[in-house]
NUBA-483930 format. One line per field, with one value per residue (C-alpha): residue number from 1; x, y, z. Coordinates in nm, 3 decimals. Last residue first. Layout:
<sites>
zadren = c(NUM:...)
x = c(X:...)
y = c(Y:...)
z = c(Z:...)
</sites>
This chain:
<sites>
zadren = c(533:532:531:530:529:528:527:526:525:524:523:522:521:520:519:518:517:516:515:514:513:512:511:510:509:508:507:506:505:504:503:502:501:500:499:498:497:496:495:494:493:492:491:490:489:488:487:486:485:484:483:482:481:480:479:478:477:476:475:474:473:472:471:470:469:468:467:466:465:464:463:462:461:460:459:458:457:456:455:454:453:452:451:450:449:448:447:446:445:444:443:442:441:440:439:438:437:436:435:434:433:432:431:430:429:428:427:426:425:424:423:422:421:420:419:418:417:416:415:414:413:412:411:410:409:408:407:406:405:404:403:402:401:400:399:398:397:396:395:394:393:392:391:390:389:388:387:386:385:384:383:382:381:380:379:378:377:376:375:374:373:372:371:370:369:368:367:366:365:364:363:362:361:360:359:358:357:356:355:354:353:352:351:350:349:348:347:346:345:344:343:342:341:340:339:338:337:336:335:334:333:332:331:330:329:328:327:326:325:324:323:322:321:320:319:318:317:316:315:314:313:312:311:310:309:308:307:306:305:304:303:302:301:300:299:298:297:296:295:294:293:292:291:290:289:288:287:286:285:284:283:282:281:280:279:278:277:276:275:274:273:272:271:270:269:268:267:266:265:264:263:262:261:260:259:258:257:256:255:254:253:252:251:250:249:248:247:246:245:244:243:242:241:240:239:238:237:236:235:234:233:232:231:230:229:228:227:226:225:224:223:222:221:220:219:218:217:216:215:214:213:212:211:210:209:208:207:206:205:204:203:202:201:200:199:198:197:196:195:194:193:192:191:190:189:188:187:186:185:184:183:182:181:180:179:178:177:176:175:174:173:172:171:170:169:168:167:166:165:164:163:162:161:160:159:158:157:156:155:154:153:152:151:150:149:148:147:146:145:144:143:142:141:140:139:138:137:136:135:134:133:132:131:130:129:128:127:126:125:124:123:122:121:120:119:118:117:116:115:114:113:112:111:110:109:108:107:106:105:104:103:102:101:100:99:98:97:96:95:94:93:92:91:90:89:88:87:86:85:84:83:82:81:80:79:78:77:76:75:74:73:72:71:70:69:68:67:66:65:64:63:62:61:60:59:58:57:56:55:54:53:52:51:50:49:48:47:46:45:44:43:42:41:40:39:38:37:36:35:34:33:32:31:30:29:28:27:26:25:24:23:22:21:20:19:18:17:16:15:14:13:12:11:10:9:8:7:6:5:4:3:2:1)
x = c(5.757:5.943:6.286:6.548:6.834:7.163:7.456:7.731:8.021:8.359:8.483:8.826:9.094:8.966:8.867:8.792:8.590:8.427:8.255:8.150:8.070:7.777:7.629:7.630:7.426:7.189:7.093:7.046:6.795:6.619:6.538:6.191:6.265:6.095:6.356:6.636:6.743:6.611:6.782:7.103:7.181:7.078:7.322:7.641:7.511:7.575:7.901:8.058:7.987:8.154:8.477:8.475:8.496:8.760:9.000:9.154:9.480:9.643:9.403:9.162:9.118:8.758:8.680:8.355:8.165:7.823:7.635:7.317:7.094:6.954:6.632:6.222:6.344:5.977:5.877:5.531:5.328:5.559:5.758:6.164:6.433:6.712:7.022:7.359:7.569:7.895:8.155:8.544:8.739:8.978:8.810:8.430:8.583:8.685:8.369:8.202:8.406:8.400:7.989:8.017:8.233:7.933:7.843:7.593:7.801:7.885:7.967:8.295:8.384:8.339:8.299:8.249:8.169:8.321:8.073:8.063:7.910:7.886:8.040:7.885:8.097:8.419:8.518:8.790:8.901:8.772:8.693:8.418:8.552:8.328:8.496:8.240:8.409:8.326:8.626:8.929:8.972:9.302:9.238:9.470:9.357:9.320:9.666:9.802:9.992:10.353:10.611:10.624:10.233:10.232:10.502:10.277:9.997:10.217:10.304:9.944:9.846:10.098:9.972:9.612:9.680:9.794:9.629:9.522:9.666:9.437:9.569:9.423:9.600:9.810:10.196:10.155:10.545:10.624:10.397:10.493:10.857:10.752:10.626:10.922:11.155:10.928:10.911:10.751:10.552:10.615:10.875:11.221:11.329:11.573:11.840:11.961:11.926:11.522:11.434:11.456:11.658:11.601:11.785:11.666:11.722:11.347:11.325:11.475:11.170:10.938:11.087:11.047:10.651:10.602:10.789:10.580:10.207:10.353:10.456:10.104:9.900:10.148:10.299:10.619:10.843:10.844:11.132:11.140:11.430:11.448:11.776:11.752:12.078:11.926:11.622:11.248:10.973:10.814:10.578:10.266:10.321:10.209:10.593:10.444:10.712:10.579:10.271:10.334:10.523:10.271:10.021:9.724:9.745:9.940:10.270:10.322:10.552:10.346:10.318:10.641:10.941:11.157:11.524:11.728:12.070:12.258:12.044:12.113:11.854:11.653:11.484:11.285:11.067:10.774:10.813:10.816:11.032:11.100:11.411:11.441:11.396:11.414:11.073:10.938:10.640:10.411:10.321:9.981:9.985:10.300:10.122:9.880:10.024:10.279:9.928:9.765:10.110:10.192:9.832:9.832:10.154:10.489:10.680:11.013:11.312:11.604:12.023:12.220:12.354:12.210:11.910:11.881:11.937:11.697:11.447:11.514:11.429:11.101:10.920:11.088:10.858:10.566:10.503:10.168:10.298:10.389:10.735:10.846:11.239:11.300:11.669:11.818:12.141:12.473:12.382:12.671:12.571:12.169:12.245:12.486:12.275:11.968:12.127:12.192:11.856:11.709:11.922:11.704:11.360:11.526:11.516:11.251:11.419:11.468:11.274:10.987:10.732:10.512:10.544:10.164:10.083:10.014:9.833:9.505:9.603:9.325:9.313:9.599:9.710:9.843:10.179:10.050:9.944:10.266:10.414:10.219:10.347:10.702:10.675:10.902:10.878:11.213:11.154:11.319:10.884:10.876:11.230:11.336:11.637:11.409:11.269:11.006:10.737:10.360:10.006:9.739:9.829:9.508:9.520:9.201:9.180:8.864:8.529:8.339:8.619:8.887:9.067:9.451:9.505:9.774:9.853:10.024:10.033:10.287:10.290:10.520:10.509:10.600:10.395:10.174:9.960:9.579:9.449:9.071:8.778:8.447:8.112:7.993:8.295:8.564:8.850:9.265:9.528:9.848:9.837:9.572:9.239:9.019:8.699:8.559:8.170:8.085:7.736:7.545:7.713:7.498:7.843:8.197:8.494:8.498:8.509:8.810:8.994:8.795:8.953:9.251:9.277:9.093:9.414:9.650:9.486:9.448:9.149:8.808:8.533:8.138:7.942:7.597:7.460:7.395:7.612:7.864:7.895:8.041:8.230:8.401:8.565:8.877:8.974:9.225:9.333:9.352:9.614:9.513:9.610:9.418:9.107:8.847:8.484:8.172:7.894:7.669:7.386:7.166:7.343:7.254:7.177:7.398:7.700:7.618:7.554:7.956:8.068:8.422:8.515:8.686:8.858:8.821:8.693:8.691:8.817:8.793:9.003:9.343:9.385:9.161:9.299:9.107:8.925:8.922:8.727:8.941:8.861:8.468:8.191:7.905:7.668:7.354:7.542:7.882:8.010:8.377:8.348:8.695:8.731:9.041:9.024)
y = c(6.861:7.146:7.235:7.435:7.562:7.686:7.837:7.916:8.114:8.026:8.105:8.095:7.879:7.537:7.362:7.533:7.775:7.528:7.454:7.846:7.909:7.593:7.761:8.082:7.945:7.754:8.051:8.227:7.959:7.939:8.285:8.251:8.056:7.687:7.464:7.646:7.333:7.061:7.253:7.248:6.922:6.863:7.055:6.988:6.597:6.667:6.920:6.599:6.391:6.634:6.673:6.285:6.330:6.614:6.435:6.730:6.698:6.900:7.208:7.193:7.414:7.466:7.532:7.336:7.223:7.009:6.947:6.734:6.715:6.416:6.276:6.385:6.616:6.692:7.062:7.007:7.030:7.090:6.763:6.878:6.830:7.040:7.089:7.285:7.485:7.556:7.756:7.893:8.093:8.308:8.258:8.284:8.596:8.753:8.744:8.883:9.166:9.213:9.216:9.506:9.717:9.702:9.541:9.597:9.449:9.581:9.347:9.299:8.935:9.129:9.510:9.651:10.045:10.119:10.265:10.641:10.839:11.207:11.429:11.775:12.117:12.159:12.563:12.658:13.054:13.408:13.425:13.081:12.728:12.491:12.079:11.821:11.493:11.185:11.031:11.218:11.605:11.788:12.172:12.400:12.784:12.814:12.659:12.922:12.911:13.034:12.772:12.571:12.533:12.451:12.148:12.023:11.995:11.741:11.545:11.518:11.431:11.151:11.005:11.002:10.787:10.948:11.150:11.561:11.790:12.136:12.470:12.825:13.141:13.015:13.104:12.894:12.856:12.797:12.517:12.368:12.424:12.247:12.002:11.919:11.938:11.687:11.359:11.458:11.171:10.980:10.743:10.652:10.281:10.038:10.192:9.844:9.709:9.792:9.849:9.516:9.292:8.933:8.648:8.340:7.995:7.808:7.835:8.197:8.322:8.118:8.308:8.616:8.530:8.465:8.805:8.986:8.847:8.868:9.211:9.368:9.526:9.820:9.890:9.747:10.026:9.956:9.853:9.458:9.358:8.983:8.833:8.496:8.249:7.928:7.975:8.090:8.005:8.180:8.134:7.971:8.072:7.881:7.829:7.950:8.264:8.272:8.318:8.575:8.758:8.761:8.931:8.685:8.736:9.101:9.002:9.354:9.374:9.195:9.337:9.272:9.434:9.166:9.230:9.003:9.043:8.802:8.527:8.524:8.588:8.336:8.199:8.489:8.482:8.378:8.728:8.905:9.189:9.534:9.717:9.685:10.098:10.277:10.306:10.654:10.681:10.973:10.967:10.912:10.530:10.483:10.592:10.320:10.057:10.113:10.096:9.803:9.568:9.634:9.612:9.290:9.049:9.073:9.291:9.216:9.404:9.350:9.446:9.618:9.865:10.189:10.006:9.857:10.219:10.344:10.071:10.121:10.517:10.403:10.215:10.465:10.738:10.500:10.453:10.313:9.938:9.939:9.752:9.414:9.419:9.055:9.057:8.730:8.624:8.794:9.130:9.403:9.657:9.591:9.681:9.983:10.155:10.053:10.200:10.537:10.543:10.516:10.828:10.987:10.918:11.224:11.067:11.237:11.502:11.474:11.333:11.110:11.124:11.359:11.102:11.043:11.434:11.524:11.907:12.114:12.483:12.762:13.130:13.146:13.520:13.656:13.603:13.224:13.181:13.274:13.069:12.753:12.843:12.873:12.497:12.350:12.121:12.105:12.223:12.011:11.862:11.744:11.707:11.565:11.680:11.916:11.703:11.765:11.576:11.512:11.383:11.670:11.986:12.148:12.502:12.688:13.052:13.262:13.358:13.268:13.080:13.010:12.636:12.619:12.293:12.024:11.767:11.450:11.403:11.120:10.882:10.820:11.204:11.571:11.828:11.991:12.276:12.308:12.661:12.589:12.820:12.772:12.874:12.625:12.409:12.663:12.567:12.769:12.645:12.615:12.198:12.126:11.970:11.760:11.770:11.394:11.333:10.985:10.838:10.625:10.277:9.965:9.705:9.720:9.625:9.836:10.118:10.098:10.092:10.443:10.544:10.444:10.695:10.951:10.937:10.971:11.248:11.519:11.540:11.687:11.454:11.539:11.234:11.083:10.991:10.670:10.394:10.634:10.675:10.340:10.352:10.687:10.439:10.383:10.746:10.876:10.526:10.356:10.594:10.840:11.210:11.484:11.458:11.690:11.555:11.770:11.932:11.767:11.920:11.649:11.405:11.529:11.239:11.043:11.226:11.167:10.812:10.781:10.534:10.535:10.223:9.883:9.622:9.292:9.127:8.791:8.907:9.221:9.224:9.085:9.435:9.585:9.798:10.130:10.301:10.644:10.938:11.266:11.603:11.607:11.922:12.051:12.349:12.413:12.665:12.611:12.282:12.064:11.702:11.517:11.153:10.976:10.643)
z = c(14.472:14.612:14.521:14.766:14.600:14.734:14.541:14.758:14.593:14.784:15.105:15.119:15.331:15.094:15.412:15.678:15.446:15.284:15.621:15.708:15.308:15.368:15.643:15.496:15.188:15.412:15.643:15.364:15.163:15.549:15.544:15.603:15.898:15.926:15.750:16.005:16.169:15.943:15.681:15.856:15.958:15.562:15.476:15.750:15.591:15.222:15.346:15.490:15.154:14.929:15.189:15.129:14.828:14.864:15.045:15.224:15.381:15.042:15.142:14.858:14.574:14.469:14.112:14.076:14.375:14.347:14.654:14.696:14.977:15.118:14.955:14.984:15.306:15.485:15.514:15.466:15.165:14.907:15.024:15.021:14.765:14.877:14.608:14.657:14.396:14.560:14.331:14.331:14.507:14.317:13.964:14.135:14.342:14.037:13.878:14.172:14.161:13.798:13.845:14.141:13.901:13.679:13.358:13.052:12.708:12.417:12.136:11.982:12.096:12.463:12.507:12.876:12.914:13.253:13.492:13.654:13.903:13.798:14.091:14.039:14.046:14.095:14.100:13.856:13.809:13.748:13.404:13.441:13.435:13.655:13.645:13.645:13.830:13.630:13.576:13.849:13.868:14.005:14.038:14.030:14.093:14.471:14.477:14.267:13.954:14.003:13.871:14.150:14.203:13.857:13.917:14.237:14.058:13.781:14.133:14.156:13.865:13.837:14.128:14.082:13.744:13.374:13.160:13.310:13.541:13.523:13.566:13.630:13.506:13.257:13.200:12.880:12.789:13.160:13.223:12.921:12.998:13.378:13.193:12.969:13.271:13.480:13.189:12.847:12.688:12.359:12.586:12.452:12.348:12.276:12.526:12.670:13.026:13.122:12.802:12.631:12.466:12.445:12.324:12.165:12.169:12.208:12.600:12.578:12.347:12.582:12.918:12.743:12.657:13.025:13.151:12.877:13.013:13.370:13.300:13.115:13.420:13.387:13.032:12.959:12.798:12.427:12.151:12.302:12.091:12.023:11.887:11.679:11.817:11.831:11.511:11.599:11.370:11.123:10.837:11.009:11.332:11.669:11.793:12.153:12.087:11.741:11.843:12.110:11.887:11.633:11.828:11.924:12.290:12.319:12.479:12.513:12.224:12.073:11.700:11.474:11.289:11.103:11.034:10.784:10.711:10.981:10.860:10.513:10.243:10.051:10.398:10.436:10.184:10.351:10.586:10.302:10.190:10.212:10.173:9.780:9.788:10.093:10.252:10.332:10.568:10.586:10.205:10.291:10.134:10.274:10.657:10.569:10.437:10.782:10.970:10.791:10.794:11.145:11.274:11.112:11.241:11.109:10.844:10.684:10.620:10.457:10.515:10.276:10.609:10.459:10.402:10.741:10.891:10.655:10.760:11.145:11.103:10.926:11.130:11.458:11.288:11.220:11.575:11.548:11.474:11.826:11.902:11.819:11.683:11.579:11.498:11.247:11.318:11.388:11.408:11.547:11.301:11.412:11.725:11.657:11.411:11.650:11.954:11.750:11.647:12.042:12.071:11.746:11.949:12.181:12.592:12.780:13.043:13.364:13.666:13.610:13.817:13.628:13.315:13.201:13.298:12.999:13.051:13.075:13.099:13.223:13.121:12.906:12.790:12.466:12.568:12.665:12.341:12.180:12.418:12.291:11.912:12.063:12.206:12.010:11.702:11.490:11.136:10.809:10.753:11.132:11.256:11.595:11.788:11.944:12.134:12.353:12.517:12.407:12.482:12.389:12.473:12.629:12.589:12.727:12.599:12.741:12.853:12.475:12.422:12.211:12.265:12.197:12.069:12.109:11.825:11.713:11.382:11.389:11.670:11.979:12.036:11.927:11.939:11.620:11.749:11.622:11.708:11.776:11.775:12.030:11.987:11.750:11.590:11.455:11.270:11.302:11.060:11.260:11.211:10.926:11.014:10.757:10.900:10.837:10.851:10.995:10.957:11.174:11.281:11.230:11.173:11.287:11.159:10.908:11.181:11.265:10.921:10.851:11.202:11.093:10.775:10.994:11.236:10.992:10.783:11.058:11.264:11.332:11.381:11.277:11.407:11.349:11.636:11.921:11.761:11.674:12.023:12.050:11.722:11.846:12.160:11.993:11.901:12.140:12.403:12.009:11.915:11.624:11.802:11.916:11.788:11.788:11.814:11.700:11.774:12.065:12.157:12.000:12.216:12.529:12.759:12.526:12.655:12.971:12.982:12.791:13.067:12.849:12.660:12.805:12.601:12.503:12.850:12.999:13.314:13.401:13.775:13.526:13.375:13.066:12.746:12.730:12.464:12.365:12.280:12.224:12.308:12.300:12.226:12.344:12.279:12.500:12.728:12.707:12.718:12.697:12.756:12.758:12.669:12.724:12.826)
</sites>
């Protein structure tokens, strides 16, 4: 969830404020926002936002703090255009003032002045900045990679506008390091092109191509190549429609004339001429992949022979989710393409040789690895230290961990503990790492609620106990009645043993995990009561 804090003295300002997509250990949950405690602590010092780029892990958590202040964002038109779509959704939100921001043309928020740089990535209007200081330049590029088969307005993007900065001198680089491991170079978007000429020049039947409706670029290289080959186009599912509307709108996608049709009017053309571009390519729950792939679609349904091209990488947490929805696609008489065997897509980040010309380009003085998990950061540390920065001088910082810039290099400086914002149905909600855990062990083990009636006078059992279980998988020799039963009398054995210790309701729950234990191989959630009448 990228969020960066940047102060000096009683100004502050953020680099991005995203939201993050939640693994199997939070269940139940939408989506999970930055611990932004901090930030609220000093709100009134707080200046502005700067956005790098309009993907949901950039701007999705700006309604959250928008809950708190007002807000001045700087950004390019893309971005603000989904932002305003954002935060429709939403409801008690102070105000939003938009800083229109040009790529080249330098702003300044407070103390600080910002070159924006345009880089390429997996959206359009991506950008880096170089960050004036009252001590120094800090680039921070943003996500990005390079390919300079890629044009942005007839001009490739390089990184001369970065070197220029680093001629002038860098004093601390914070960098993508989302593909450190990667060896190489990051495929050009264009190669994925010359798959999709060939792909869709082979087509048979109908081609499904689900990929993120962000990537407006790759949007509108498949509809020139369906144009060019008389074939149509239709559009599935609503982040597709809103963000392609969108783009149009801004004159930032082209569509080839008589491309474009609906998905209910599919049936009038032939089979082997009609492309649809879809949402789900991570099996995304109500994407309309995913529905169609569980034949839950109102307007489409899969025919024997339909190709499926998965144009994303699978993202970790998501591969069951995918591997499931293949498997449905295949059940009904599809075929799937996907990454891992055909060339159907390229990543938006830069793999080792793009860093390392980053590195190279900036020549800074201190460095700082930034996006991507422990790992990655490291290996990106490692690059620096192979391209001259010294060890003293890279530091690799995890949520939370203040980072100390002054002329002379980094120092760390206090460790702020952090908690995962929670959001559920839309709402935020309070929860802990220590509340997922729990939760998990409820799904994993199930529950044991367990009943003592005893005389409120003495300590006198009124009727035996009574155990409820819910959840509990039973080792196939169990007969769980009868397990029910067993655990009624282990209880009451119990409570007349420990009835006069004050920690009787302990002694009781432990108890109770020891026997379910032996019999469902984990210890479940114990639950007991004692009632006095």
């Amino acid at each position: 969830m990228n969020c960066l804090v940047v102060e000096w003295g009683e100004e502050m300002i953020l680099i991005d404020c995203g939201i993050q997509f939640p693994d199997a250990s939070y269940s139940g949950v939408d989506l999970l926002t930055p611990d932004l405690a901090y930030v609220k602590r000093r709100i009134r010092h707080l200046k502005g936002v700067i956005i790098t780029h309009g993907h949901d892990d950039h701007i999705g958590g700006i309604p959250f703090l928008l809950r708190e202040k007002n807000l001045d964002v700087y950004c390019t038109p893309f971005p603000e255009g989904l932002l305003r779509n954002k935060l429709a959704e939403y409801s008690d939100l102070k105000e939003i003032t938009y800083h229109r921001i040009e790529p080249r043309v330098s702003f300044e928020v407070g103390s600080f002045r910002f070159d924006p740089i345009p880089v390429a990535h997996s959206i359009i209007e991506a950008l880096g900045f170089a960050m004036e200081t009252p001590i120094g330049t800090i680039v921070h590029t943003g996500d990005f990679k390079h390919d300079p088969k890629e044009l942005v307005n007839g001009k490739a993007l390089s990184f001369a506008p970065f070197a220029e900065w680093g001629d002038k001198g860098v004093l601390c680089l914070f960098s993508d390091s989302t593909n450190a491991e990667r060896m190489g170079h990051t495929p050009s978007e264009l190669d994925i092109a010359t798959s999709f000429e060939r792909l869709l020049g082979e087509q048979t039947a109908r081609i499904f191509i689900a990929l993120f409706a962000s990537n407006i670029k790759r949007i509108e290289k498949i509809m020139h190549i369906a144009h060019r080959q008389g074939k149509k186009v239709a559009l599935g599912g609503r982040s597709m429609h809103s963000y392609t509307k969108l783009a149009f709108d801004q004159s930032s996608l082209g569509i080839p004339p008589e491309t474009l049709i609906l998905l209910e009017d599919l049936d009038r053309y032939p089979d082997n001429q009609v492309i649809i571009l879809l949402t789900g390519s991570q099996a995304e729950p109500q994407s309309a992949l995913v529905r169609i792939s569980q034949d839950n679609h109102k307007e489409v349904e899969i025919k024997n022979g339909d190709t499926i091209i998965l144009s994303s990488r699978f993202i970790p947490g998501n591969e069951r989710a995918i591997t499931q929805m293949i498997d449905h696609l295949y059940r009904q008489g599809a075929d799937v393409l996907y990454e891992s065997f055909h060339q159907v897509h390229v990543s938006g980040h830069g793999c080792q040789d793009e860093l390392m010309m980053m590195l190279e380009a900036v020549k800074p003085k201190c460095f700082v690895p930034i996006h991507g998990e422990y790992r990655h950061l490291a290996k990106h540390a490692k690059l620096a230290r192979r391209v001259g920065v010294s060890e003293e001088q890279i530091k690799i910082i995890e949520d939370g961990q203040i980072l100390e810039v002054s002329k002379d290099g980094l120092a760390l400086g206090e460790k702020l503990e952090l908690e995962k914002g929670v959001v559920v149905d839309g709402l935020f909600m309070a929860g802990g790492r220590e509340l997922f855990t729990q939760r998990a062990a409820l799904a994993k083990a199930g529950i044991v609620f367990l009943a003592v009636f005893k005389n409120a006078r003495s300590h006198k059992l009124l009727a035996d106990p009574i155990i409820a279980t819910h959840g509990l998988l039973y080792q196939r020799e169990i007969n769980p009645a009868e397990a029910v039963l067993e655990a009624e009398k282990k209880a009451k054995e119990a409570y007349f043993k420990y009835a006069k210790e004050p920690d009787v309701v302990e002694r009781l729950r432990i108890e109770m995990r020891r026997f379910f234990k032996k019999r469902v191989s984990y210890k479940p959630i114990v639950i007991p009561m004692i009632l006095e009448v």
